[in-house]
VEXKEDREN-474546 format. One line per field, with one value per residue (C-alpha): x, y, z; residue number from 1. Coordinates in nm, 3 decimals, decimal comma, padded with zeros to 5 digits. Example, Ala and Ser with C-alpha at 12.3 -4.5 7.8 and 13.67 -1.06 7.14 Angstrom:
BEGIN
east = [01,230_01,367]
north = [-00,450_-00,106]
up = [00,780_00,714]
num = [1_2]
END
This chain:
BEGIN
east = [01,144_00,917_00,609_00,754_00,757_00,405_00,308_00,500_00,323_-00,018_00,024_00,089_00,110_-00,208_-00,100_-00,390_-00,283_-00,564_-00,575_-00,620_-00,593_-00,852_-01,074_-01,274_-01,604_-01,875_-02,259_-02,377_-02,036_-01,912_-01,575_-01,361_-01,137_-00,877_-00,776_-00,502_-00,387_-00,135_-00,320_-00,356_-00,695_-00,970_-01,192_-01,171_-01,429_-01,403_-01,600_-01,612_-01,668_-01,725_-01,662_-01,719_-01,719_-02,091_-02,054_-01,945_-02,152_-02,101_-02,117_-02,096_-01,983_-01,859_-01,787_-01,768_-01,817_-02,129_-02,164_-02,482_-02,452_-02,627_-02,832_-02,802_-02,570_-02,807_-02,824_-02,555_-02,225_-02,041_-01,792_-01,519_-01,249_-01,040_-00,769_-00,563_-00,768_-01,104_-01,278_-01,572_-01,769_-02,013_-02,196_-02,445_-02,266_-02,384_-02,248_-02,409_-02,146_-01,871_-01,603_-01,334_-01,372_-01,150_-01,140_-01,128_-01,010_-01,091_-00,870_-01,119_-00,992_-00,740_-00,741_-00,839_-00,640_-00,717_-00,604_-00,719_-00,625_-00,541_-00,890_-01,005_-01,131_-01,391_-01,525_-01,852_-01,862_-02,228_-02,327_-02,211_-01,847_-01,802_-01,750_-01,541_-01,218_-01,082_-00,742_-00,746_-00,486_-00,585_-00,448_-00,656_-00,619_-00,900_-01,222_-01,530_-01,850_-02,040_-02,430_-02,476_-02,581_-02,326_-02,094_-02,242_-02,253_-01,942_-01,770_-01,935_-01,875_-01,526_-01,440_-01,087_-00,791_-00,765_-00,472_-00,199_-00,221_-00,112_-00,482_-00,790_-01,159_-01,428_-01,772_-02,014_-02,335_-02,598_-02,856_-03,190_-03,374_-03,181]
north = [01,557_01,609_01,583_01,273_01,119_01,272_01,043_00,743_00,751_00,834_00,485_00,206_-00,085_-00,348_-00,680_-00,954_-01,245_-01,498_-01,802_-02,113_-02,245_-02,579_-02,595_-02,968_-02,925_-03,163_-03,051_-02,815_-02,723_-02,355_-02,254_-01,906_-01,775_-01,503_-01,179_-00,986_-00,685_-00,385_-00,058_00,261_00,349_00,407_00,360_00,035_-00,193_-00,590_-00,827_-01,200_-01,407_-01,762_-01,905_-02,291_-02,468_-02,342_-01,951_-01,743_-01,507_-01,223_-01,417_-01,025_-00,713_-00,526_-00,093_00,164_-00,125_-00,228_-00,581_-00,720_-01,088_-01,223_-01,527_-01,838_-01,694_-01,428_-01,535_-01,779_-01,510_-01,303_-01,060_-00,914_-00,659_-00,337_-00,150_-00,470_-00,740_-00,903_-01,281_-01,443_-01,676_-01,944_-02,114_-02,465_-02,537_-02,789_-02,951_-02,655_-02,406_-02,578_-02,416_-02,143_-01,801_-01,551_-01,225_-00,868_-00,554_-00,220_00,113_00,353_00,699_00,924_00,637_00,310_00,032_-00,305_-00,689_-01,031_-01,317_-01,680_-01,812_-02,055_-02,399_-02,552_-02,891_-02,974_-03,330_-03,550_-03,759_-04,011_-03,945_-03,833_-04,211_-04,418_-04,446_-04,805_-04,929_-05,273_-05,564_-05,707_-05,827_-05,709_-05,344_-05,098_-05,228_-05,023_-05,062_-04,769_-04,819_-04,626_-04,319_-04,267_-04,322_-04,076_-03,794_-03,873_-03,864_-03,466_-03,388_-03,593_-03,606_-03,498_-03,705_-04,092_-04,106_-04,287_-04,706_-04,947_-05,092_-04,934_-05,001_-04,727_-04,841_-04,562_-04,490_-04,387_-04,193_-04,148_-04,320_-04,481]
up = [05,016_05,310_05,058_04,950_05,296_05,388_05,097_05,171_05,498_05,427_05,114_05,443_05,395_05,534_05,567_05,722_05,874_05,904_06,170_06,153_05,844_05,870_06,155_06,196_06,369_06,488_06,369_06,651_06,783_06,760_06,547_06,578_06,341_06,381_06,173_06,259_06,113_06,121_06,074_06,300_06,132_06,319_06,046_05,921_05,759_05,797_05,610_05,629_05,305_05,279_04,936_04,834_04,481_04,423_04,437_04,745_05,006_05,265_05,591_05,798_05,770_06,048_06,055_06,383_06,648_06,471_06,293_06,042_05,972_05,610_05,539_05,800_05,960_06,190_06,535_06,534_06,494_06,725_06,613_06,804_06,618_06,716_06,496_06,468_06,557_06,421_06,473_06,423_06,568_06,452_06,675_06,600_06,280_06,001_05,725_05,465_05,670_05,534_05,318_05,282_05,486_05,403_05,622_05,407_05,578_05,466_05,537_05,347_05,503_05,395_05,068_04,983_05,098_05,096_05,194_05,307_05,494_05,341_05,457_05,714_05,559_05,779_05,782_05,913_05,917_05,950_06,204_06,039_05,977_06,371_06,388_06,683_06,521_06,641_06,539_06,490_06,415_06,086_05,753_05,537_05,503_05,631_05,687_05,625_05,804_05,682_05,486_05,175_05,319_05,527_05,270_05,045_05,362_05,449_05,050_05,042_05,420_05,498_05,900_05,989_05,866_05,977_06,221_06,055_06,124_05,922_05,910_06,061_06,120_06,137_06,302_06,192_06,463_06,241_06,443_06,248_05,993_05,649]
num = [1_2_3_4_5_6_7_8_9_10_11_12_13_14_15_16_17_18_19_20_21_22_23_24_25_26_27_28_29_30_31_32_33_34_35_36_37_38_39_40_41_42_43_44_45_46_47_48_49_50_51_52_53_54_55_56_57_58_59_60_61_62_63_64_65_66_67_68_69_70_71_72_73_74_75_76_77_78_79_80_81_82_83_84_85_86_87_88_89_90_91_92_93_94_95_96_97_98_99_100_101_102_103_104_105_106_107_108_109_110_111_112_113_114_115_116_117_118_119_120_121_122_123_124_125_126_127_128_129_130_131_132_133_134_135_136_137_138_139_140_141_142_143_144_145_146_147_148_149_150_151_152_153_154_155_156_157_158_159_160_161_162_163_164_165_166_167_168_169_170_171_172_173_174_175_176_177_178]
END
């Protein structure tokens, strides 16, 4: 019996609880994202994954209070974690850091265990979709003032939900050249 519980105990249970689940951010604006999880290890290994439509990537990996981030992402993360607790941060986002980051946690002594959170979608919407929202009075249904570009930025990089009006019109300040 007492084997039995030794093994019970040593087999826990890891359980990751990831927060929030969308973040909306502006291009050059900084996002954080939240893992929690219930472990007594000391020796833990987190990772943070960022997969989109395309393929996926290791964003950074983090082990013993010491943290490499991969790629684009050098120089513009900071990582915080402990025995329950891990987030990262990414600062002067674009619309290319958009997608689904899903935290990993790693128990790899006495045994193996592993989980991951639900993932954080982000949105980095263009210059063109951080548009003046104005509701306006008119019977026509929502009127779009947008050039082609814009359009086309905003259709693979779409701003944060309209707020709900019966009809709305979105004046887009394009910044740049066409």
């Amino acid at each position: 019996n007492d084997q039995l519980l030794l093994l019970f105990l040593s087999n826990q249970f890891l359980e990751v609880v990831q927060t929030p689940e969308k973040l909306w951010q502006e291009p050059g604006g900084s996002v954080t994202m939240v893992c929690k999880f219930n472990s007594s290890s000391k020796d833990l290994r987190i990772e943070w994954n960022k997969h989109w439509p395309e393929g996926s990537l290791t964003v950074l990996t983090a082990k013993n209070k010491m943290s490499k981030a991969f790629q684009t992402y050098q120089n513009r993360t900071q990582h915080n974690f402990n025995s329950t607790f891990a987030s990262l941060t990414i600062s002067d986002v674009n619309p290319h850091d958009s997608g689904l980051y899903v935290c990993e946690v790693f128990i790899e002594i006495p045994s193996l265990h592993r989980d991951s959170g639900n993932g954080t979608s982000l949105q980095v919407y263009g210059t063109c979709c951080s548009a003046k929202l104005l509701a306006l009075y008119q019977m026509q249904g929502l009127l779009l003032l947008l050039s082609k570009r814009c359009i086309q930025q905003c259709s693979a990089h779409p701003a944060p939900p309209l707020p709900q009006y019966s009809t709305v019109s979105l004046i887009c300040e394009l910044k740049g050249s066409m």
